[in-house]
Every structure is written in structure tokens, then in C-alpha cells.
C-alpha positions in Angstrom: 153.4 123.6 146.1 154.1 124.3 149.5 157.5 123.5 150.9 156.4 123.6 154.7 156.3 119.1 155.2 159.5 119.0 152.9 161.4 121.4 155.3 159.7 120.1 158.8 160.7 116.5 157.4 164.0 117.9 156.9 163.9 119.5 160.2 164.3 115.9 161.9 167.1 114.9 159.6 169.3 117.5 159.5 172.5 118.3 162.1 173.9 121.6 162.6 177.6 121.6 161.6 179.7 125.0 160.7 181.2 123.7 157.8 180.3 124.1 154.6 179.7 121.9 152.1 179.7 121.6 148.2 177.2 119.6 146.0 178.2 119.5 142.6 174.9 119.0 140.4 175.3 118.0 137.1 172.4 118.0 134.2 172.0 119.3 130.8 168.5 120.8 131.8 169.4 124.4 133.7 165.7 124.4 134.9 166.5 121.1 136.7 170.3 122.5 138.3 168.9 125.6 139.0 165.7 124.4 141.1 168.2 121.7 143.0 170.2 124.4 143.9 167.1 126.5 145.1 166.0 123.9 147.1 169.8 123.6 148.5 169.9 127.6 149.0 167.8 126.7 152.2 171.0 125.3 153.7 174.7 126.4 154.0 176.3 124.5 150.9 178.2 126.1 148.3 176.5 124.7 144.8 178.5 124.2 141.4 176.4 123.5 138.7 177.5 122.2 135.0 176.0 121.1 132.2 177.8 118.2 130.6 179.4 115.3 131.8 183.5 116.4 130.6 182.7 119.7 132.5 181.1 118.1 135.6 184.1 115.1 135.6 186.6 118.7 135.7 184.9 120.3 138.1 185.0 117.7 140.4 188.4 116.8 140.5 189.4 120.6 140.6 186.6 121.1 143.7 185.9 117.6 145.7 182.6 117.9 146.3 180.9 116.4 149.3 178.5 115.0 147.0 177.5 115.2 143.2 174.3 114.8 141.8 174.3 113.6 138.1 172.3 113.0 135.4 172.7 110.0 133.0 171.7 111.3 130.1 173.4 113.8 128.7 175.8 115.9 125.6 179.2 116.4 125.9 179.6 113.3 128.6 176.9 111.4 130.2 176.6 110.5 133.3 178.7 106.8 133.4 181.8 108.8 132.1 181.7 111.5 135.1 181.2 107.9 137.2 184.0 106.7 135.9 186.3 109.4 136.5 185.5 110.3 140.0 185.7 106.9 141.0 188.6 106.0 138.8 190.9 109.1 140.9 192.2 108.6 144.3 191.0 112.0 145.3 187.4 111.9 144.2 186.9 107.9 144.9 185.2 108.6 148.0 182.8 111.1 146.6 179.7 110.0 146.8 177.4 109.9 143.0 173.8 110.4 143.0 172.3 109.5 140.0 169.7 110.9 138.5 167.6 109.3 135.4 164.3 109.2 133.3 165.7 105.6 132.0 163.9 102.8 134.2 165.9 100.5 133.0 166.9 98.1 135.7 170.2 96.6 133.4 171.2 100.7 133.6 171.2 100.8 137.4 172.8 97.0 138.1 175.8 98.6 136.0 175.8 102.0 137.7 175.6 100.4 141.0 179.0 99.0 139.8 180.3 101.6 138.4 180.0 103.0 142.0 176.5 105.0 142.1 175.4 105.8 145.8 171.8 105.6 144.5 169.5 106.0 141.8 166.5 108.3 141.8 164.3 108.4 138.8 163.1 111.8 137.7 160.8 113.1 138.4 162.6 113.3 141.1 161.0 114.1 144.7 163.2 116.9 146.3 162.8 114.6 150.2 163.9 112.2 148.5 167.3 113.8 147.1 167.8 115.5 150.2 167.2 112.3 152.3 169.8 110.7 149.9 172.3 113.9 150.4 171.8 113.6 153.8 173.1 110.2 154.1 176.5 111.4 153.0 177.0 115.2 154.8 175.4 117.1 157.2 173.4 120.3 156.3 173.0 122.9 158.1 170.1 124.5 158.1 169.5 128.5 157.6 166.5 129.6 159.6 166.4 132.8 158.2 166.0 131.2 154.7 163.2 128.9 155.8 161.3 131.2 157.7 161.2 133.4 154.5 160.0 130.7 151.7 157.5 129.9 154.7 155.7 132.8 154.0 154.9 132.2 150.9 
């Protein structure tokens, strides 16, 4: 699959800023943190990725993140208890939760939208989509160096 429309899309969106920003992406399924933060290494933001909710609640208290991505489902702490933590702390109140889920269950989202969700994606998820969703909360910069190298292939 060619990356070329995602990152011309992303072109348009994206502001060039000098800091640098963390997303913290949070999933039991290391094939799904590590192709988020692949399609992140594009851009200068510092990725933490866990594994489990109690690790990914930790981590973001000890790091504020500009942004975590978490999944719903999940051992060791699912996804509602790392929403309930980061909103429940004045620190990481402000941090804004993506959620992602397989469950289409409308019930599910109502009470993570009031639990404090940003958004819901459902996975699959569509990587424009994510980004369009990170984007609405920080501003990436983008590495042209990066892109012109996936580009080529």
C-alpha cells in the first residue's frame, strides 16, 4: 500500500512547529503500537508505547503526553481505567484520549464520550484518520527527509 495520498493529505494538515511532541499509544497487540508509531516516525514526535492499561495509566502521569491513543480492550487494564485516571488527575485532565476499538457498540462509546474520550475510531483503523484525529490536538511537524525516503518505495 502506498503511503504517497496519506502523506500529501497530511501535507495540507500539518504545521511546522520546533517542538516536540509525545503520543503515548497504548494496545496489547505490538504489531498495532509498533505500525502507529511507524506511521508517526514520519514526524518529529517522541512515541511511548505500552501494553496494558495500569502501565499506559503510569506512563502517562510520569510523561504527559500530548496525546494518547488507547485501546479498549485489553489485560492488565483496559482502556476505561487508563480514561479514568488521566482524566481523574489534574495534570493529565487535559490530555486528550483517542480511543481505539473493534467493539461497535454504540452504549460503549456514549459512556467513553463521558468518561472524556476525544474520539472513537473503530479498528481497523485508517491511519488519515488517526492522524487527522491527532492533528486536532498538536501540531506535527513533518520530516522531509523521512517522507522522501518511504516515497521511494
Amino acid at each position: 500500500m502506498s503511503m504517497k495520498p496519506f502523506c500529501d493529505r497530511a501535507d495540507t494538515l500539518i504545521a511546522n512547529y520546533n517542538t516536540q511532541h509525545t503520543v503515548l499509544i497504548i494496545d496489547d497487540d505490538p504489531d498495532i503500537t509498533l505500525c502507529l508509531e511507524m506511521v508517526l516516525a514520519n514526524y518529529d514526535v517522541n512515541v511511548i508505547r505500552d501494553y496494558g492499561g495500569h502501565f499506559g495509566a503510569w506512563d502517562a502521569a510520569q510523561n504527559t503526553p500530548d496525546v494518547i491513543i488507547t485501546d479498549i480492550a485489553m489485560p492488565n487494564g483496559d482502556g476505561q481505567l487508563v480514561l479514568q485516571s488521566v482524566k481523574s488527575e489534574q495534570q493529565t485532565a487535559d490530555i486528550p484520549v483517542l480511543v481505539l476499538t473493534g467493539q461497535r457498540d454504540e452504549s460503549l462509546a456514549s459512556q467513553l464520550r463521558q468518561l472524556g474520550a476525544a474520539c472513537i475510531l473503530y479498528k481497523p483503523v485508517h491511519y488519515q484518520s488517526l492522524l487527522n484525529e491527532i492533528l486536532k490536538h498538536v501540531p506535527l511537524r513533518k520530516l522531509h527527509g523521512a517522507m522522501a525516503n518511504s516515497n521511494r518505495t
